[in-house]
C-alpha positions as CSV (number, residue, x, y, z in Angstrom):
1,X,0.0,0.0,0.0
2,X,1.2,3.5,-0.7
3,X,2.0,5.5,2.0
4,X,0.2,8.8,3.3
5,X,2.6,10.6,3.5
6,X,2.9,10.5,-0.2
7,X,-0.2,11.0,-0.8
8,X,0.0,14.2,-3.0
9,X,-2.4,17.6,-1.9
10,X,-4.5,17.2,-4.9
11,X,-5.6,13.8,-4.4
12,X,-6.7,14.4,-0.6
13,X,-8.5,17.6,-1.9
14,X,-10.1,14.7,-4.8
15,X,-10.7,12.1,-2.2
16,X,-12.4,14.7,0.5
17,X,-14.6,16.1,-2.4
18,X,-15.4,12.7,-3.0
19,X,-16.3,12.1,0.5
20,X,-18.6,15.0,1.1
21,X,-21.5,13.7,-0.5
22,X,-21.4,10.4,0.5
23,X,-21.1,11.1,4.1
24,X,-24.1,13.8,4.0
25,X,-26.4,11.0,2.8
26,X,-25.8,8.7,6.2
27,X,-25.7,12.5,8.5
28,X,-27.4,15.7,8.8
29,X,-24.4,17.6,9.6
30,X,-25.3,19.7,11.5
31,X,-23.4,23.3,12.1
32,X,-21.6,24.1,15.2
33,X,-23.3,26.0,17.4
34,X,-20.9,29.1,18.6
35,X,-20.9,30.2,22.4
36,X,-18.6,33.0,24.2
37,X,-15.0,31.9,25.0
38,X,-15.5,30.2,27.9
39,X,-18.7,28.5,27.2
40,X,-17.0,27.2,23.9
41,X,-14.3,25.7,25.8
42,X,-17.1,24.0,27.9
43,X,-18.8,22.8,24.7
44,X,-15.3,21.7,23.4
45,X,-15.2,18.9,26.3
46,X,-18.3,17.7,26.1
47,X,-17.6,17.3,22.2
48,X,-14.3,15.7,22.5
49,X,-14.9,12.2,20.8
50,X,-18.6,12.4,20.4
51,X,-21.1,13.4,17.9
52,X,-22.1,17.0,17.4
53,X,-25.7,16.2,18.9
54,X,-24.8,13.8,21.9
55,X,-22.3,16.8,22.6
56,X,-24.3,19.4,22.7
57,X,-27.1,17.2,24.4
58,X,-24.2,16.5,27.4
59,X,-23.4,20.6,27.4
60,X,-26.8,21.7,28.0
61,X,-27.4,19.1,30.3
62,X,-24.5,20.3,32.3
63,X,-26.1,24.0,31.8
64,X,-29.6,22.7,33.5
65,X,-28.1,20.9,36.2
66,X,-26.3,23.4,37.9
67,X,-27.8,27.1,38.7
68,X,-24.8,28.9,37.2
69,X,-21.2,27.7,36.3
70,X,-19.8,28.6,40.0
71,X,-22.0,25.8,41.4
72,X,-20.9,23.9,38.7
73,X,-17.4,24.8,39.7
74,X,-18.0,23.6,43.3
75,X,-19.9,20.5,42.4
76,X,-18.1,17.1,42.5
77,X,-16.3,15.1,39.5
78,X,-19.4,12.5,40.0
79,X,-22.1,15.4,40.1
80,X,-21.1,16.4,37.0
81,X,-20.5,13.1,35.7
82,X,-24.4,12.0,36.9
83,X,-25.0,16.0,35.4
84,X,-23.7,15.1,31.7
85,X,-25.4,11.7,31.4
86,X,-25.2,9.1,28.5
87,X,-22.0,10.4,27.1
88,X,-18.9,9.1,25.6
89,X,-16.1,9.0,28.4
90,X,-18.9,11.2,31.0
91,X,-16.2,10.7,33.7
92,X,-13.1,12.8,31.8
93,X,-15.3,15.4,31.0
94,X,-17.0,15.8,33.8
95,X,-13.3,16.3,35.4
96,X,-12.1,18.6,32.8
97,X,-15.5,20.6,33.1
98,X,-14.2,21.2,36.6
99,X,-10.9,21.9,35.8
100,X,-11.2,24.4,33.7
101,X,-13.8,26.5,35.5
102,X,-11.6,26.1,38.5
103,X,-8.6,27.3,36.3
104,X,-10.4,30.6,34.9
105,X,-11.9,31.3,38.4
106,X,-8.5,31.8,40.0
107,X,-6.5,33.8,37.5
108,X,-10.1,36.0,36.9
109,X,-12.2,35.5,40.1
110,X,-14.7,35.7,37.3
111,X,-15.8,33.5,34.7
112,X,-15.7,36.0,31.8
113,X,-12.8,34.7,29.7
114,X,-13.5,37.2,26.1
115,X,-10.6,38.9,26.4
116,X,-8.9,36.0,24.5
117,X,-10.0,37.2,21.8
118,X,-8.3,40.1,21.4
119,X,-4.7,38.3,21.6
120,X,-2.7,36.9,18.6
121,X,-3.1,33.5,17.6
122,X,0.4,32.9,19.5
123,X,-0.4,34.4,22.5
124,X,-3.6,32.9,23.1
125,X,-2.4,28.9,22.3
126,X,0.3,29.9,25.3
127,X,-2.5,31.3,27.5
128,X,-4.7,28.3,26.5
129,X,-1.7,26.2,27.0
130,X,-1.7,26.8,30.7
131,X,-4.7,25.4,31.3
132,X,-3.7,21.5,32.3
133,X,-7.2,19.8,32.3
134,X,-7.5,21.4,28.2
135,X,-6.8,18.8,26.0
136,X,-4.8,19.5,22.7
137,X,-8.7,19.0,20.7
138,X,-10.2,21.9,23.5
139,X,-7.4,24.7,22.9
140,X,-7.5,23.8,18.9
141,X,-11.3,24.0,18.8
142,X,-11.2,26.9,21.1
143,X,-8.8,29.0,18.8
144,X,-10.7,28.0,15.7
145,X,-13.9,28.9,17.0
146,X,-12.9,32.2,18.7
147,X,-9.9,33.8,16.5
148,X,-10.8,32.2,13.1
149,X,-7.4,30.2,12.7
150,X,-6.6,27.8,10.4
151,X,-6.4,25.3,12.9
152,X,-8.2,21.5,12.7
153,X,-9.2,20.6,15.6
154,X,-8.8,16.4,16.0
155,X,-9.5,14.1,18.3
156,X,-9.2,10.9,18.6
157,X,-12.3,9.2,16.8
158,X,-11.4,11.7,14.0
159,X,-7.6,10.6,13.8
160,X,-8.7,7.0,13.1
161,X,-10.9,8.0,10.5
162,X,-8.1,10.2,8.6
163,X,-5.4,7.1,8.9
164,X,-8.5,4.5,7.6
165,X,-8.7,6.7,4.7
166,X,-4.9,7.1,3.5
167,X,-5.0,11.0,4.9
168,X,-2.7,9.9,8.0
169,X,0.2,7.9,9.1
170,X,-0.2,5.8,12.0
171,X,2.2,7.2,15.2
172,X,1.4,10.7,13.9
173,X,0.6,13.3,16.3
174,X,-2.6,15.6,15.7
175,X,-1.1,18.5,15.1
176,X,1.0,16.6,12.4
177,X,-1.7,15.4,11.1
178,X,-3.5,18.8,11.1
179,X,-0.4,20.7,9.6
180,X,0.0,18.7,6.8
181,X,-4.0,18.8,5.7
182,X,-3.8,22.9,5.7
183,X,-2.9,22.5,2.2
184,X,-5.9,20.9,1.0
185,X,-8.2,22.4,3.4
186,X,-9.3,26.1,3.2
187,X,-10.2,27.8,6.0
188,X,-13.4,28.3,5.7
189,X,-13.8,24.6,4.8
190,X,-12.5,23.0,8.0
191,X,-15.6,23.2,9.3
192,X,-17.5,21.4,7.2
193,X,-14.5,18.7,6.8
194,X,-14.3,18.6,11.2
195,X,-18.0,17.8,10.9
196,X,-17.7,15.0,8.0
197,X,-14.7,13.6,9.7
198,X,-16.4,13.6,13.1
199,X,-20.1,12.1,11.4
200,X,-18.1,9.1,10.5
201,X,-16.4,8.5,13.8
202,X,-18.6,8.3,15.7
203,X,-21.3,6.5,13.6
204,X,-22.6,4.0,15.4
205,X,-22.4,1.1,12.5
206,X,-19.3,2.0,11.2
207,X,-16.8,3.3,13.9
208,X,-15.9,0.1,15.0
209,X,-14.4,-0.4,11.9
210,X,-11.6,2.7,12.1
211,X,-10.9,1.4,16.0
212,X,-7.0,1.7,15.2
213,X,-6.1,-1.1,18.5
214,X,-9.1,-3.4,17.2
215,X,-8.0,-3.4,13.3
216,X,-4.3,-4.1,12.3
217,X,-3.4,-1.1,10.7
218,X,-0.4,-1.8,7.6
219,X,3.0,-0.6,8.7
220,X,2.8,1.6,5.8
221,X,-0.8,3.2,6.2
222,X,-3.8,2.5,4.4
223,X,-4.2,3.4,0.6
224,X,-5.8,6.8,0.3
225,X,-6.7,5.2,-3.7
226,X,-8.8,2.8,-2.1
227,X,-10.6,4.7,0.8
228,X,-13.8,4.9,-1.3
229,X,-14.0,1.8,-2.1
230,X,-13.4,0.3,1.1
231,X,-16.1,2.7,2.4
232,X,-18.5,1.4,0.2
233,X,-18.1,-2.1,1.5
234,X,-17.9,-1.0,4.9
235,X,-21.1,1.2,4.3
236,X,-22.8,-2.0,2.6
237,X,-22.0,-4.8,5.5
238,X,-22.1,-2.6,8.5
239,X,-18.8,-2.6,10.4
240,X,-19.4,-6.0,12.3
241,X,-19.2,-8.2,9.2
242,X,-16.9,-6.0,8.0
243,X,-14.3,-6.8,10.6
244,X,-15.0,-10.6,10.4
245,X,-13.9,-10.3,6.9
246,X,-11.0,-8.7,7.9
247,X,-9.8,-11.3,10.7
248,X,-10.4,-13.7,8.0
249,X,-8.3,-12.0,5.4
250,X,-5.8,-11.7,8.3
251,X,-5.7,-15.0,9.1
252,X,-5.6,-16.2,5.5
253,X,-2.5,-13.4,5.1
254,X,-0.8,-15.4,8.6
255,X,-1.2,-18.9,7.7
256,X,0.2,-18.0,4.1
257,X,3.1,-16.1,6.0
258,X,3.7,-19.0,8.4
259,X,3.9,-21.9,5.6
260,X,6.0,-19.9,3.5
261,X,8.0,-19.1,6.6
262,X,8.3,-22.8,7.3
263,X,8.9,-23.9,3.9
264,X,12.1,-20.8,3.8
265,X,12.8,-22.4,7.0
266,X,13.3,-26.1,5.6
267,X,15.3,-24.8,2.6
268,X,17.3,-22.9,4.3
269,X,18.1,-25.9,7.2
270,X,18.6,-27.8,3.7
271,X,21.1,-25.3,2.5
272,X,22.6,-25.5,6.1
273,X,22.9,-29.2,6.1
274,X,25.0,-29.2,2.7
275,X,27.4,-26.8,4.0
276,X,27.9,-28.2,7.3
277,X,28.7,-31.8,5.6
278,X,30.8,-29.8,3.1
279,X,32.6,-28.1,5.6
280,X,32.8,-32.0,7.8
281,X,34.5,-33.4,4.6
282,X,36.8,-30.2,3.7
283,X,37.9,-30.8,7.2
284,X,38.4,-34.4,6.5
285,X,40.6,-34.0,3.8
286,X,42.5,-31.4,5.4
287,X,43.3,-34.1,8.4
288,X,44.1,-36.5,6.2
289,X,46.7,-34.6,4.1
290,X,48.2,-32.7,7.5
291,X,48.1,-36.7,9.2
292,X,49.9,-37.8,5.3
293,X,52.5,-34.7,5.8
294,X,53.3,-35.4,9.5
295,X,53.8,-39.4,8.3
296,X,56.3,-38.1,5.9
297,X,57.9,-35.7,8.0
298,X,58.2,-38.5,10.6
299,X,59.9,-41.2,7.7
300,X,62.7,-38.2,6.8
301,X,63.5,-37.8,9.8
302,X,63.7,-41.5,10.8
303,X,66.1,-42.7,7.8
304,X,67.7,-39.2,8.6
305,X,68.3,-41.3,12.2
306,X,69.1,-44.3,10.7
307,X,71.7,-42.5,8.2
308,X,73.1,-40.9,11.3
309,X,73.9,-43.8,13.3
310,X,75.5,-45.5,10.3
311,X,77.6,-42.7,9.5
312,X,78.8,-43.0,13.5
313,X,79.3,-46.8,13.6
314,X,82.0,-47.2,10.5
315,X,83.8,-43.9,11.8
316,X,84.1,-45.6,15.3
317,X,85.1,-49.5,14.4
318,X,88.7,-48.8,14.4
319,X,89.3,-47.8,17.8
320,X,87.6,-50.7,18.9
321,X,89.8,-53.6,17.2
322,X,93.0,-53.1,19.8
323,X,90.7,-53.8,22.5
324,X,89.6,-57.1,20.9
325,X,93.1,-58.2,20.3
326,X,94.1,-57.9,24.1
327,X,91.0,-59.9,24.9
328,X,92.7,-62.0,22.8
329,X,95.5,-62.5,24.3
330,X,94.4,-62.3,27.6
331,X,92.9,-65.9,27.3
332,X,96.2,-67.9,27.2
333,X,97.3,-65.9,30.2
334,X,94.3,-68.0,32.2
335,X,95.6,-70.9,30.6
336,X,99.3,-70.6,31.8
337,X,97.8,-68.9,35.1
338,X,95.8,-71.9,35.9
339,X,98.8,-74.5,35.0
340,X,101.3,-72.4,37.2
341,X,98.7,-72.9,40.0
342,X,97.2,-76.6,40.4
343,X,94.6,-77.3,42.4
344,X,93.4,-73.8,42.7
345,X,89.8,-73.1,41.4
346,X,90.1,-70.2,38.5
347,X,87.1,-68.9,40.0
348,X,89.2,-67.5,43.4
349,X,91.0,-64.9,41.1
350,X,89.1,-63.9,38.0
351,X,91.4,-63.4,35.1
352,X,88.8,-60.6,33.5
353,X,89.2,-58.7,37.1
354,X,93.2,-58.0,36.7
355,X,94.4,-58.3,33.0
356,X,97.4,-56.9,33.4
357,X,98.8,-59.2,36.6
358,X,98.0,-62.0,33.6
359,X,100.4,-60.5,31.4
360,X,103.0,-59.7,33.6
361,X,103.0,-64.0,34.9
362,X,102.4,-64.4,31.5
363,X,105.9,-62.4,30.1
364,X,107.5,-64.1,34.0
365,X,106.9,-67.9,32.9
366,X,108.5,-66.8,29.4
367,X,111.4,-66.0,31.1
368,X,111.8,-68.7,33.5
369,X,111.7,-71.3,31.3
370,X,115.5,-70.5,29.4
371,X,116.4,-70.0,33.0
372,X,115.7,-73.1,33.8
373,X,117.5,-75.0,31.0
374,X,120.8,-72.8,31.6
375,X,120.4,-74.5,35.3
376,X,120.4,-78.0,33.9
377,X,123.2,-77.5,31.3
378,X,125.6,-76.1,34.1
C-alpha cells in the first residue's frame, strides 16, 4: 500500500470532495453552534470524541443541572458526571469541566474569559496552553472557534478515520496530522470537513471499523486510492461483518506467512545441512593430508636417524679392534695362570678382574723357562 505521507495535496483535496456527498447521505451535519469563550471551551469537552448532537445534548445538560457555572465549579467530578449523562467518556469530561472552570476562576475571580479574543493567535495557544485539564482538541477548537485560525481541531475518533482513509500515518501526532491537511483544506472549509470527519467517527455502525487497536493497521498506512472503495463495503456490511472479513483475510494473510515461513525455514536448514557436511569433509581432507604430511615428515626424519647412526658406527670401528686383540690374548694368560697354580679353582682370582697381573706371569713364565735349562746345562 502507498504510504500517506505520499499522498499528494490534490488527491486528498479529490478524495475529501469525494467524501462529502457520501457522508451527508448517512448524516445531517449539523453546524456548530458558537458560544462566548468560555462556554465554547465548555462545549469543546463535552464534544471531545462524540457526535455533534450527543455533545451538545451532554453541554446543556450540564447547563440545566447546575444554577450557574460557579456551582458547577464547586460541584463534585461525580455530580457532574451524573449532570452530563449518557456520554462518551462522561467521567473525563466531567473532570475537565471542573478543571477548567476552576482554572479561569483563579486567574479571573470571574468567569468572563472574552478577552482572548483580542490576543494573537500565538499568545492565546500559550495562554490556552496553561490550562492543564484542556486537551490538545479543546485549545485547537477553542482557537478555531474564537480567532478564526486555520487550525483542525482532531481528536481521537477523527484521527482514526483520517489514517482509515490514507489522509494519515499511524504514530502521527494531531497536530501533524493537522499541519500537513492545511494544504488541501481552506479555511473556511474546515468546518465542514471537522464535521464530516467527526459524522463518520462516531457512527454507530461504522466506527468500530476505524478502531486503530481493534483493526491491524499496515506498517505503511492505508491506501488513500482505495478509501472509497473500502467505504463502500464497509457502508454495505455494516462494520461488524466487515471486521470478520478482515480477521479472515488476516488470518488467510498469517497462515500464508507462516507456511511460507516454514517452507524458507526447511530450505534454508537444507542449505545448512549441505554446507555443514561440506565443511565436515573439507575438514576431512584437510586431516588426512596434515596426518599424510606429519607421516612423511616423521619417515625423513627417521632414515635421517638411521643415516646418522651408520655414519657413527663405521667412523668408530677402528678404535675398537686393539681392544679385541688384548682380549685375545688375555685368554692364554688363564691358561698358563691356571697350570702355574694346580689345584686352585680359576674362579678364586678372575682373570677378566686384573688383565694386566696376567700378562705380567704371563711375560714371567716366558722368562723362566731358558732360565731353567741354563740351570740343567751347568
Amino acid at each position: 500500500m502507498a504510504s500517506a505521507v505520499r499522498t499528494k495535496t490534490a488527491d486528498k483535496q479529490a478524495l475529501l470532495k469525494k467524501l462529502h456527498p457520501v457522508v451527508k447521505k448517512l448524516h445531517k451535519l449539523p453546524p456548530i453552534p458558537e458560544f462566548p469563550v468560555l462556554e465554547t471551551m465548555l462545549f469543546a469537552v463535552c464534544l471531545e470524541d462524540s457526535s455533534i448532537e450527543d455533545g451538545l445534548a451532554g453541554y446543556e445538560r450540564l447547563r440545566a443541572s447546575f444554577e450557574d457555572l460557579n456551582e458547577a465549579r464547586v460541584s463534585s467530578v461525580t455530580e457532574l458526571q451524573e449532570a452530563l449523562g449518557p456520554i462518551e467518556n462522561a467521567e473525563w469530561k466531567a473532570y475537565r469541566y471542573k478543571g477548567v472552570l476552576q482554572h479561569v476562576f483563579d486567574k479571573n475571580y470571574t468567569f468572563e474569559f472574552e478577552g482572548l479574543k483580542k490576543r494573537t493567535l500565538e499568545l492565546a495557544q500559550k495562554q490556552l496552553a496553561k490550562i492543564k485539564s484542556a486537551t490538545p482538541f479543546v485549545r485547537t477548537f477553542t482557537l478555531h472557534a474564537v480567532l478564526g485560525a486555520h487550525l483542525m481541531p482532531l481528536d481521537e475518533r477523527s484521527m482514526n478515520v483520517l489514517v482509515w482513509l490514507g489522509l494519515a500515518n499511524p504514530g502521527q501526532g494531531q497536530e501533524e496530522v493537522a499541519e500537513s491537511l492545511k494544504a488541501a483544506i481552506k479555511k473556511a472549509e474546515v468546518d465542514q470537513f471537522s464535521t464530516m470527519i467527526r459524522a463518520l467517527g462516531t457512527d454507530p455502525t461504522l466506527r468500530d471499523a476505524f478502531n486503530l487497536k481493534a483493526v491491524p493497521v499496515p506498517e505503511e498506512g492505508y491506501d488513500a486510492a482505495t478509501a472509497m472503495d473500502r467505504l463502500a463495503e464497509l457502508m454495505k456490511v455494516g462494520s461488524a461483518a466487515y471486521l470478520e472479513r478482515l480477521r479472515k483475510q488476516q488470518a488467510a494473510v498469517d497462515a500464508a506467512e507462516a507456511k511460507q515461513k516454514d517452507k524458507d525455514k526447511k530450505e534454508a536448514d537444507k542449505k545448512q545441512a549441505a554446507v555443514d557436511k561440506a565443511n565436515e569433509k573439507a575438514a576431512a581432507k584437510i586431516a588426512a593430508e596434515k596426518a599424510e604430511k606429519a607421516a612423511k615428515v616423521s619417515k625423513a626424519t627417521a632414515d635421517k636417524a638411521d643415516k646418522a647412526a651408520k655414519s657413527s658406527g663405521k667412523t668408530a670401528a677402528p678404535k675398537t679392534a686393539p681392544v679385541k686383540s688384548v682380549s685375545s690374548q688375555s685368554a692364554p694368560a688363564k691358561s698358563a695362570s691356571a697350570k702355574t697354580t694346580p689345584g686352585k679353582s680359576a674362579s678364586t682370582k678372575p682373570a677378566a678382574s686384573k688383565p694386566a697381573p696376567a700378562k705380567t706371569t704371563s711375560a714371567k713364565a716366558k722368562s723362566a723357562a731358558p732360565a731353567k735349562k741354563a740351570t740343567k746345562k751347568k
